[in-house]
N, C-alpha and C positions, 0 to 999 in steps of 0.2 A: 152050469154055464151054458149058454145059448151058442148055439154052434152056427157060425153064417155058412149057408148057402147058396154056391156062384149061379147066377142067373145062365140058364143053358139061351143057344141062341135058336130059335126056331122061326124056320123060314116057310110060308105055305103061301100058294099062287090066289088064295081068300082072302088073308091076309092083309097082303098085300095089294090085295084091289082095293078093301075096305080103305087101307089108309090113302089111298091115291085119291079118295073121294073128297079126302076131308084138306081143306083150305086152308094157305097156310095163315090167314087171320082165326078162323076156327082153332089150330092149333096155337097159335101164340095166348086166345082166347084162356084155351085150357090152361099152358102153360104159366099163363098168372091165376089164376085161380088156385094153383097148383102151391105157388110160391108164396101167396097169401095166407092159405091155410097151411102151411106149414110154420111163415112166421108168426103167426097165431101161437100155435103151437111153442112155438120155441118162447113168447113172452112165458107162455102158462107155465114152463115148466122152470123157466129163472125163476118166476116168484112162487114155485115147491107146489104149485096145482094142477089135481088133473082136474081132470073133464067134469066131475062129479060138484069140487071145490068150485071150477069157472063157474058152472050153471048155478050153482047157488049164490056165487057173488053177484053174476048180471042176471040174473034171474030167470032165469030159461032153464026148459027142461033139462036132461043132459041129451036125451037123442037130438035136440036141437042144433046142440054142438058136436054131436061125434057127426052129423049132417056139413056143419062148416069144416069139422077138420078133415073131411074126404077130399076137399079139393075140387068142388063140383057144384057148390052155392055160390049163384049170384046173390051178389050183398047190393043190398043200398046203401046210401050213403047215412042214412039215420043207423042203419044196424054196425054199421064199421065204425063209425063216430062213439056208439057204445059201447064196441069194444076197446077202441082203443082206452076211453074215460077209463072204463073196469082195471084196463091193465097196469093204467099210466104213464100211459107211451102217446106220443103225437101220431096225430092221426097218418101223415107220411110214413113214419117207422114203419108202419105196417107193411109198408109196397119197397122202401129203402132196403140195400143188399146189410146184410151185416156188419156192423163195424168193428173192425180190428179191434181187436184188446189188447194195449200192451202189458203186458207181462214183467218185463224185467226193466228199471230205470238207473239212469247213473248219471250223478251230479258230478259236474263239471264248475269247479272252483278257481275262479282267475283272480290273483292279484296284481295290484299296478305297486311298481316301485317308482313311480312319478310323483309327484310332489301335486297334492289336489290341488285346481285351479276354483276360485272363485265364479258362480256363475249367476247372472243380475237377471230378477225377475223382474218385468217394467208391469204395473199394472194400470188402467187408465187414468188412477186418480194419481192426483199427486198430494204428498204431504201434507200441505198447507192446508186440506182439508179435512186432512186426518182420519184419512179411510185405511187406505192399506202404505199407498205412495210407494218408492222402492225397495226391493226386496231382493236380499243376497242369500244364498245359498251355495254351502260347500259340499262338496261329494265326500261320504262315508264319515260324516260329522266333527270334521275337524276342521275347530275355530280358527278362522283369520282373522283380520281385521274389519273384515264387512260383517263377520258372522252375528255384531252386535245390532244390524241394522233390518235384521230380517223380523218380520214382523207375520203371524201369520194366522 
């Protein structure tokens, strides 16, 4: 069993000059790139492939893609367009945050103890030319007296 280990925090006056350097479009820069190839990642492994399996479907070596799953390749838009195709996912998916998966669902069953009402479809034509003309329809399929005139 893989054992996680808590990241320690380490503070140095190098450090942190280095990062004082870097902009914060530089960082947001990384920041998607970051979040890119990760959801990369996470398609590949819904559809049960690594790295080895992706390169062989799009066709690329596999260091080509241990390269995009670092988080540190500028993609174009030709190479993003073929991943997404590879994966089957829209080319947005890629950059879009995850979407909820619901899990647990429960049907909600209402019934009316109301008496169905009649409701009259009008459509442009009228009878006499014997297209559709008007058209009754009941809720939950019981017959009234119009129900002989729906035509459909």
């Amino acid at each position: 069993m893989n054992k996680i280990i808590k990241a320690r925090k380490y503070s140095s006056s190098k450090l942190q000059e280095l990062l004082d350097e870097v902009t914060p479009l530089e960082m947001e820069q990384t920041k998607t790139k970051m979040q890119l190839a990760a959801r990369i990642e996470d398609f590949m492994r819904a559809k049960g492939w690594n790295k080895s399996q992706f390169a062989t479907k799009i066709g690329k070596n596999p260091s080509e893609i241990t390269k995009w799953l670092s988080g540190t390749q500028n993609f174009t838009v030709d190479v993003l367009t073929e991943i997404a195709s590879t994966l089957d996912v829209e080319l947005v998916a890629l950059f879009g945050k995850q979407q909820i998966q619901v899990i647990y669902r429960k049907e909600i069953v209402v019934k009316s103890v109301a008496i169905p009402a009649a409701i009259k479809l009008t459509t442009p034509y009228n009878q006499r030319e014997g297209v559709f003309g008007n058209c009754y329809y009941t809720s939950q399929g019981i017959k009234s007296n119009f129900s002989q005139l729906y035509q459909a």
